[in-house]
N, C-alpha and C positions, 0 to 999 in steps of 0.2 A: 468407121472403124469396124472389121472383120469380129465377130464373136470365135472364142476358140473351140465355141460346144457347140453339138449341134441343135436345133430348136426340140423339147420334147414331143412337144404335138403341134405338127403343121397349122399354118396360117391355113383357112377356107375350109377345117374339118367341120366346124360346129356351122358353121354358115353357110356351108353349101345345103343342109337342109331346113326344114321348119323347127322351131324349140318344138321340144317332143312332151306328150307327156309322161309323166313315171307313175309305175306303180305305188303305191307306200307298203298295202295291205289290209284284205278287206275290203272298208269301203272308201277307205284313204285314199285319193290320189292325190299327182300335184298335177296342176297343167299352166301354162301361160296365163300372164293376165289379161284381160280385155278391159275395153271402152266401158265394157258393162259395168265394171267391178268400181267403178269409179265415185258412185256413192258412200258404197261401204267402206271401203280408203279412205276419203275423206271424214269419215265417222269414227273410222280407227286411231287415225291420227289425232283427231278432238279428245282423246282419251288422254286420259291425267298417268297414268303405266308409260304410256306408248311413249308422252311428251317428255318423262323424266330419263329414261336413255337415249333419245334423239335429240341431237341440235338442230334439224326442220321442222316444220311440220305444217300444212296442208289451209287455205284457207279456204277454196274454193273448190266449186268442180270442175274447174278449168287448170287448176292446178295440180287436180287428183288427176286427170287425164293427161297434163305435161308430164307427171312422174311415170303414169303407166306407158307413153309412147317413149320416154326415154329408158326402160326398162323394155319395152319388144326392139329400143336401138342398140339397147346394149348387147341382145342375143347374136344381130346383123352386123355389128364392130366386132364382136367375137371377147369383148371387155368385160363380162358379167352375163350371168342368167339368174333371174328369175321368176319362182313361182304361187300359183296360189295353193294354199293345204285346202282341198276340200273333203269334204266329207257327204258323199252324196252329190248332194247341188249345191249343199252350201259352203260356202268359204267359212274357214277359221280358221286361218290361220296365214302369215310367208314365211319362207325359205328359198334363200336362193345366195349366190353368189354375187356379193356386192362387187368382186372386183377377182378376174380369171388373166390369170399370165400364162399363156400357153406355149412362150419360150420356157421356161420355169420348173411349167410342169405344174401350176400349185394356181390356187383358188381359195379364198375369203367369203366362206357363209356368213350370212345374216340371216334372221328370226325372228318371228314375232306370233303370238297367238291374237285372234280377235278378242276384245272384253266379251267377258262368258263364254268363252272356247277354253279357258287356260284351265290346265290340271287337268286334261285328259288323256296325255299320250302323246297330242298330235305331232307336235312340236318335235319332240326325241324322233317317231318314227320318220317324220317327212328328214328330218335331220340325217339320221342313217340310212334311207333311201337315197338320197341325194350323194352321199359320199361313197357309197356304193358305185352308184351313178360313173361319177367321177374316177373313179379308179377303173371302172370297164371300161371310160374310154380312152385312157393314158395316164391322167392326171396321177402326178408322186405326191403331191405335201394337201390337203386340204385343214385351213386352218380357222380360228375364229376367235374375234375378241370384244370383251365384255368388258361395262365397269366394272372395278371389284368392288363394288358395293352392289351390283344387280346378284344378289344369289340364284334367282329364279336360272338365267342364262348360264350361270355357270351351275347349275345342275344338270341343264341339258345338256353342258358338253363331257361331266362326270358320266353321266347316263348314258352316253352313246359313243365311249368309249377313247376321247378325245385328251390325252396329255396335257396338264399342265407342265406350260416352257417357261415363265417367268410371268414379271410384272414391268409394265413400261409405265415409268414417272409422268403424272401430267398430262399425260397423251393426249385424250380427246377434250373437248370441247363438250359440256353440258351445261342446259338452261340454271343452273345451283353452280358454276363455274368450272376446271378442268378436273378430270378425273382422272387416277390410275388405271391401267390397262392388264387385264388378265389376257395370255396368250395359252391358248390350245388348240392343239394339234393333231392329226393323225397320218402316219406312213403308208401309204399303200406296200411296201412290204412288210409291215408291221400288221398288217390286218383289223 
């Protein structure tokens, strides 16, 4: 069945080259993830923060590698991007787009800082780098959602400019049972 709209950003824009990386600021960048990174992944996700908003989480390094090659496949399906916050050489932190509809126009950030990265910035800045990002290269809605009981996440998206739309009943799935869902938002002609 025929769509009546037309697509906002073409199929094979973001795949016909390599994930790129982005500035943040400073000595912020983001870049793709690697095979390398796959220690520290799996160390992040052993974290009692990381395990209390996620319903996965990482048992080995074979599995911290399954998630980072499904993440440089999501770049190649065109379904999601994400990145590493480094800082220097060191990682601390992700950002990236758990989930990119590029008929739509619109993209789902996810985040996370590494244990002993949190409460420096990183997090807000790789956040409004990235929706930056996104908006220079078509994208209209970039949005993102949190427990509403994580305040940390939803500070970030107070912080970096992001609407609250509501609250979805139940929604997710976490290890303490379903949680409420905070939705925020931001317009690319909204600014």
């Amino acid at each position: 069945m025929p769509y009546l709209t037309s697509d906002v950003i073409t199929a094979g824009m973001l795949s016909r080259d390599e994930q790129p990386e982005v500035a943040v600021g400073g000595e912020l960048r983001l870049r793709p993830w690697d095979a390398n990174d796959a220690e520290l992944l799996l160390a992040v996700y052993a974290d009692r923060d990381i395990q209390q908003w996620h319903c996965r989480t990482l048992t080995d390094l074979d599995e911290a590698r399954e998630m980072i090659d499904r993440w440089q496949s999501a770049w190649r399906q065109e379904t999601g991007a994400h990145w590493a916050i480094t800082s220097g050489r060191r990682v601390v932190g992700r950002a990236g787009f758990r989930h990119l509809d590029l008929a739509y126009g619109e993209g789902e950030l996810a985040y996370w800082a590494v244990p002993g990265q949190r409460g420096h910035g990183y997090v807000p800045a790789a956040v409004t780098a990235l929706t930056h990002w996104a908006f220079d290269i078509g994208f209209l809605r970039v949005f993102l959602r949190h427990s509403s009981a994580n305040t940390a996440s939803c500070r970030v998206a107070e912080k970096t400019g992001f609407r609250y739309e509501g609250t979805l009943v139940s929604a997710a799935p976490h290890p303490d049972g379903r949680h409420d869902m905070h939705v925020h938002a931001r317009m690319a002609n909204h600014g």
